[in-house]
N, C-alpha and C positions, 0 to 999 in steps of 0.2 A: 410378650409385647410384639405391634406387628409392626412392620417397618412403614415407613411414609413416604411417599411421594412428594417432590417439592417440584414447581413447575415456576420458570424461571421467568417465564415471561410476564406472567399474569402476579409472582410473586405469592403464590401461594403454596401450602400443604396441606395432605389429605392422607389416608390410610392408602397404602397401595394395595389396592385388587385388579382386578381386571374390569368388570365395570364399574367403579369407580374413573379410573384411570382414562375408560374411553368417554365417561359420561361428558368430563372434564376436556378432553381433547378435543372434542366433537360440540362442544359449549360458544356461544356465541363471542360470551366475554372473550374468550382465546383464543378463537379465529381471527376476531378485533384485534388485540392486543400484539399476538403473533404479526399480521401485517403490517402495522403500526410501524413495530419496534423493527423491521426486515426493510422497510421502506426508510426508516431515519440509519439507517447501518449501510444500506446501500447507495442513498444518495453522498453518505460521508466518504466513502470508496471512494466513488468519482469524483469527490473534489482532491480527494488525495492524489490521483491518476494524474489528473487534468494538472494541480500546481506541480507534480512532480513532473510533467514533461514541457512544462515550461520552463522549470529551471534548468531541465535539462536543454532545451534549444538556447536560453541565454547564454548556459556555458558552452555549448557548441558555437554560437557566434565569437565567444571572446577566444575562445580556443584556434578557430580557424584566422583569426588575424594573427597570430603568434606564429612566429619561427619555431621547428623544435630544437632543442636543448642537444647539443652536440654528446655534454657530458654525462646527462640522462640517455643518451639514445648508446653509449658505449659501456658505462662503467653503471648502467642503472644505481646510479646514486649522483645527486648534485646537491652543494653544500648549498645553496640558493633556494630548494627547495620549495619553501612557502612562501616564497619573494622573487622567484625568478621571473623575468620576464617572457622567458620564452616558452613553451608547450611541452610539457611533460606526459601527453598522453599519443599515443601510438595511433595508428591510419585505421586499428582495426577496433579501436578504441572510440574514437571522431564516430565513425561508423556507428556504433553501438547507441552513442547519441542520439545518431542523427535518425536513427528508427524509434528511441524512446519520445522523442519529441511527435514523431509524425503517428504513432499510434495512438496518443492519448489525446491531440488537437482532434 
């Protein structure tokens, strides 16, 4: 029995040879298909990109109004944690932000 090809974009199988396999590749339907399915994957990227360094600039904004946390900045631990009012993230941190937000705008 000979094994099969399955080609993912196009959703299909076929015997695998060699030209079979290039008849297939080189096929209009999967030149189509393949663009297609590369253009709806990559436009999805960029909105990933784009809302994740926005959220990243909104928590850079809430972050830079905040004081930091005396007992986070000594004993990296405060029992306030997920409630504290003050900034639990570091200068080198804010930073990290503030380049995630401006590369993806």
């Amino acid at each position: 029995m000979r094994r099969r090809f399955y080609c993912d974009y196009c959703d299909k199988s076929f015997i695998d040879d060699v030209k079979a396999r290039k008849r297939h590749l080189e096929s209009n339907q999967h030149i189509k298909l393949k663009k297609y399915l590369l253009r709806i994957f990559n436009s999805d990227r960029k909105r990933i990109i784009y809302t994740a360094g926005i959220k990243s600039l909104t928590i850079l904004k809430e972050e830079l109004l905040k004081t930091p946390c005396k007992r986070f900045l000594y004993n990296h631990n405060c029992p306030f944690e997920g409630i504290c009012k003050q900034t639990h993230y570091s200068p080198e941190q804010l930073c990290e932000l503030r380049q995630q937000g401006s590369y993806s705008i």
